[in-house]
Phi, psi and omega in degrees: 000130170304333204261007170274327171274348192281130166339128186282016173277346175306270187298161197260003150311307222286314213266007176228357138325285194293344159272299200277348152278339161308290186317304221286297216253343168312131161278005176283158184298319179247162158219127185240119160224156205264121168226138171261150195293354179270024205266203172276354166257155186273147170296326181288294161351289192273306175278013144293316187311261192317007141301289226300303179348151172234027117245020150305138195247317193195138172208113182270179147205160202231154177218121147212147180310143179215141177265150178289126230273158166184115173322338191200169200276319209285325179266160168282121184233168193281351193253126170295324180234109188260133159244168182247124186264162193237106180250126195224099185231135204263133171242173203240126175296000000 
């Protein structure tokens, strides 16, 4: 069964646990991640999650258009422009 293995980044508990212990316990000034816009959070999601932090100083996101990966010419999805964000975010000790 898979689902004994699968990342706790499947879900969106899981994925913002795991940012918010990245903010808590880092020592860096920046912090950058990388998300795609089809992923399981909305780009407004993640930067509410990441204002709201009370350490976060500014948290931006950046957009480029990207094509979707696709094993074959033929198949069709449903998201017309996929971009990949950039979240640039400064933090305060």
């Amino acid at each position: 069964d898979w689902s004994e293995n699968k990342s706790c980044l499947c879900n969106k508990k899981g994925f913002e646990s795991i940012i918010n212990n990245i903010l808590e316990k880092t020592l860096a000034k920046y912090l950058y991640l990388s998300y795609s816009s089809d992923g399981l959070m909305k780009e407004n999601e993640i930067c509410t999650m990441l204002r709201s932090h009370r350490r976060v100083e500014v948290a931006n996101v950046h957009k480029v258009g990207i094509r979707r990966y696709t094993a074959d010419n033929k198949r069709v999805t449903n998201v017309s422009q996929l971009f990949e964000l950039l979240f640039e975010v400064r933090l305060i000790k």
